[in-house]
C-alpha positions as CSV (number, residue, x, y, z in Angstrom):
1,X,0.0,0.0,0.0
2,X,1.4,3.5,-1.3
3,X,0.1,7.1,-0.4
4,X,0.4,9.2,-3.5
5,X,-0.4,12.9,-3.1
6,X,-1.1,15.7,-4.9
7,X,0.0,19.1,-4.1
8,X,-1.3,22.4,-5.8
9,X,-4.4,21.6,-7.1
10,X,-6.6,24.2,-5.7
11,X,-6.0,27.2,-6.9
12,X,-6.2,29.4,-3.7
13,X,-4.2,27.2,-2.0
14,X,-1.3,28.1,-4.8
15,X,-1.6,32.1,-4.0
16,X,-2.0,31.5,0.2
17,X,2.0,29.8,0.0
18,X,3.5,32.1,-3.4
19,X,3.7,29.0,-5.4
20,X,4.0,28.9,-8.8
21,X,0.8,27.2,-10.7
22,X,2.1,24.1,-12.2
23,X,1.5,23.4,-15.4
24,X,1.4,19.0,-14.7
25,X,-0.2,17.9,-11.2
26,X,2.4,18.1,-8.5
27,X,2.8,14.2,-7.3
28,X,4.8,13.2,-4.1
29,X,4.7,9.7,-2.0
30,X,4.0,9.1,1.7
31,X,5.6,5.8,2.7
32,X,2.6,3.6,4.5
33,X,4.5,4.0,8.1
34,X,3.5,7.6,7.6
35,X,-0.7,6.0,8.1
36,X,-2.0,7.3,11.6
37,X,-3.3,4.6,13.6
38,X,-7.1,4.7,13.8
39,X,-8.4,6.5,17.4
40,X,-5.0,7.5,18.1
41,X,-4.0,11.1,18.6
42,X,-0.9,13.1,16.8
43,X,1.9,14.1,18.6
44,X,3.5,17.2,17.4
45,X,7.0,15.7,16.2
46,X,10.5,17.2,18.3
47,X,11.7,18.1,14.6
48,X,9.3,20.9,13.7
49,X,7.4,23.7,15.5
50,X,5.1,24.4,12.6
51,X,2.8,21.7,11.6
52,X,0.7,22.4,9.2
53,X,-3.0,20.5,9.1
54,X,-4.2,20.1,5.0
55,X,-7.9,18.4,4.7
56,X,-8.4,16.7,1.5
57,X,-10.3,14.2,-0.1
58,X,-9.2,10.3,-0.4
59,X,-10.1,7.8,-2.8
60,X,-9.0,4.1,-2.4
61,X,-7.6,1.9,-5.2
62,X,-9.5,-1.3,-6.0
63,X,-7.1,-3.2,-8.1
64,X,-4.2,-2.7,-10.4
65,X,-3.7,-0.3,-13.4
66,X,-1.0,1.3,-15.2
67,X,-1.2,3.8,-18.0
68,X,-5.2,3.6,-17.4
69,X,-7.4,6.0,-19.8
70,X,-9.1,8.9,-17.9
71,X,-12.5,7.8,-19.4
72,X,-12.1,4.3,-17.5
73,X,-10.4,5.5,-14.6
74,X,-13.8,5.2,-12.6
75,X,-13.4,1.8,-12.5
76,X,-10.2,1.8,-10.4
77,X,-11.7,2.6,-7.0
78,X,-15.4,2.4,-5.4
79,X,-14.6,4.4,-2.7
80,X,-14.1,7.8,-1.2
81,X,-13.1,9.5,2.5
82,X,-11.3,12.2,3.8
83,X,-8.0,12.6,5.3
84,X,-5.2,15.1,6.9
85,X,-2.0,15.6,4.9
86,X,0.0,16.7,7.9
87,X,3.2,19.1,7.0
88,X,6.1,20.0,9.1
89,X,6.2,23.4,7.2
90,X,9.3,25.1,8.5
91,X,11.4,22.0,7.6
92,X,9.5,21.7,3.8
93,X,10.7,25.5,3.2
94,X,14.5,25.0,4.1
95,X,14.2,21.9,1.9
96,X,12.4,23.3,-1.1
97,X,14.8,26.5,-0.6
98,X,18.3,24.3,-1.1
99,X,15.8,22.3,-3.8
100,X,15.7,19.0,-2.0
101,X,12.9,16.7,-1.6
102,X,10.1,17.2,1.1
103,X,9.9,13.7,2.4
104,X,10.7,14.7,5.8
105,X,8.4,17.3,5.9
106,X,5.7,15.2,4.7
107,X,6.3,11.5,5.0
108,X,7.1,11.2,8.8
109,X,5.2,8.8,11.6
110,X,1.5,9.9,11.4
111,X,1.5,12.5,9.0
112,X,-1.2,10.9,6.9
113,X,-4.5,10.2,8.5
114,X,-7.1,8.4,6.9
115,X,-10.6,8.9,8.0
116,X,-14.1,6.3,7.4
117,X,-14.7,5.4,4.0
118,X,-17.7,6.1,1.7
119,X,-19.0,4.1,-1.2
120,X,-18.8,6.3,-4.3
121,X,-22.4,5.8,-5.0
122,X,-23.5,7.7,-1.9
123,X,-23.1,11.0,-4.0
124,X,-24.1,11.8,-6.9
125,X,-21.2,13.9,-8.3
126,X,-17.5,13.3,-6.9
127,X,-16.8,16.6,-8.7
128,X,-18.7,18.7,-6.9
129,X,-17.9,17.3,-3.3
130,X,-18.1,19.5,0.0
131,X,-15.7,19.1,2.6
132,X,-14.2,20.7,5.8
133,X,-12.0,21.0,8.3
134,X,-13.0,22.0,11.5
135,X,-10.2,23.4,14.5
136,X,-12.1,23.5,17.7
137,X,-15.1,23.7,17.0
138,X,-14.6,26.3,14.0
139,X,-14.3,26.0,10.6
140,X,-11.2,26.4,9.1
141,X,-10.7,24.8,5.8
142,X,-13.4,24.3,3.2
143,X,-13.5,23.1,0.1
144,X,-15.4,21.6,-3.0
145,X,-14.2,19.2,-5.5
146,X,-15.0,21.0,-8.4
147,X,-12.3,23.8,-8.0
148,X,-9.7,20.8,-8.5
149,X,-7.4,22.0,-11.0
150,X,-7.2,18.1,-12.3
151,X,-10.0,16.0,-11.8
152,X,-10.2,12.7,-10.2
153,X,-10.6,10.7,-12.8
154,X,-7.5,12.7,-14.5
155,X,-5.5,12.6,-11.4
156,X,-5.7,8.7,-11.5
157,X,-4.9,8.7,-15.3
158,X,-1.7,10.6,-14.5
159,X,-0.2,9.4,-11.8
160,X,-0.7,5.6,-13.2
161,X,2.0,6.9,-16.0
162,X,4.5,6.6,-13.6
163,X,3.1,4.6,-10.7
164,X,1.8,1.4,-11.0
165,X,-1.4,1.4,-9.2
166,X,-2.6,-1.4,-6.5
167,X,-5.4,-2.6,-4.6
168,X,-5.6,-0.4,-1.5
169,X,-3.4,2.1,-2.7
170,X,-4.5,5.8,-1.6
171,X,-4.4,8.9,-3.4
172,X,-4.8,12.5,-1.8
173,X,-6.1,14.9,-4.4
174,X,-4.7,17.7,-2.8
175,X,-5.7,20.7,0.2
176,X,-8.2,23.9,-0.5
177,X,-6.6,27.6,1.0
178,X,-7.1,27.8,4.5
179,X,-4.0,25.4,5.9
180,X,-2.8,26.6,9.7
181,X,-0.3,25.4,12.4
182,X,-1.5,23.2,14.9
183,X,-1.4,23.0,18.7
184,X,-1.1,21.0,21.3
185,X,-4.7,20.3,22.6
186,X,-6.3,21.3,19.4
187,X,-9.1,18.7,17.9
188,X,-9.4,18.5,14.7
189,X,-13.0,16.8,12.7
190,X,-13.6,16.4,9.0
191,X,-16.7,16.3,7.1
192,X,-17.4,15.0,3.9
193,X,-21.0,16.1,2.4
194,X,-22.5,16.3,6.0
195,X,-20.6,13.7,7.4
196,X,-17.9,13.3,10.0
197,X,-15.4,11.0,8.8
198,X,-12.5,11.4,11.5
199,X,-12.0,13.3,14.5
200,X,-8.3,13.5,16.2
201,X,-6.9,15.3,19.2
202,X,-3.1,17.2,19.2
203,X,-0.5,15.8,21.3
């Protein structure tokens, strides 16, 4: 199992951190250690004090592509959730400034939680999804699906040009404006359309 994300693919998100708008999705791997045990909080790691949380929306692999068409791409996964891409933000800018990979910003112990999945067929249109992220109580990320700057069903095309894709493989379609630093004793919920997929408390 492989956690393949995608970075800059909401527009706002782009123009909160100065990036430059890329002109091919952004694709970057979590290793699987990186999966946050279900019910278990997140400690704050001794290597960073800005961790950055980044809701997005999950989809689960169902079974094995590679170079797969974006018009049968929907027949790669059957389901969909909602996750934190955690980000140690102060180490990911001295690495991107000496032009070195993120890994450790991104990739450490419990950087990736994973909320409840959702059959696909619950909504109606995966391209127009709401979700949000909610920091004590208040809402502080929100998003919808249809300001992706690739689709779903493109994202899964792509990245299978380079990645072999496999059954319970999990891709992260990327974070809406809105990310923040974290702190100890802040609880964190995300909903998906209405619903509450995960709900985690800062160590």
């Amino acid at each position: 199992m492989k956690i393949i994300c995608i970075g800059r693919n909401y527009a706002d998100h782009i123009k909160e951190l100065a990036n430059e708008r890329p002109s091919d999705p952004v694709v970057f791997i979590k290793p699987d250690s990186a999966v946050l045990p279900k019910e278990q909080d997140f400690y704050i790691p001794e290597f960073s004090n800005d961790v950055h949380y980044e809701v997005e929306v999950l989809l689960k692999i169902k079974k094995v592509g590679k170079h797969i068409e974006e018009r049968f791409a929907h027949k790669y996964y059957d389901e969909v959730g909602l996750g934190i891409d955690f980000t140690a933000r102060d180490l990911q800018s001295k690495l991107k400034e000496k032009g070195l990979p993120w890994e450790k910003a991104k990739g450490f112990d419990g950087a990736a939680v994973i909320g409840r999945w959702l059959p696909k067929s619950d909504f109606k249109d995966l391209n127009n999804l709401n979700f949000s992220l909610f920091k004590n109580g208040s809402e502080v990320q929100k998003g919808n699906t249809s300001l992706m700057l690739w689709k779903i069903d493109e994202l899964i095309s792509y990245v299978s040009r380079f990645f072999m894709l496999k059954k319970g493989d999990v891709i992260f379609t990327g974070t809406p404006a809105g990310v923040g630093k974290i702190s100890v004793n802040d609880y964190l919920s995300g909903v998906l359309e209405g619903k509450e997929l995960f709900s985690l408390k800062i160590k």
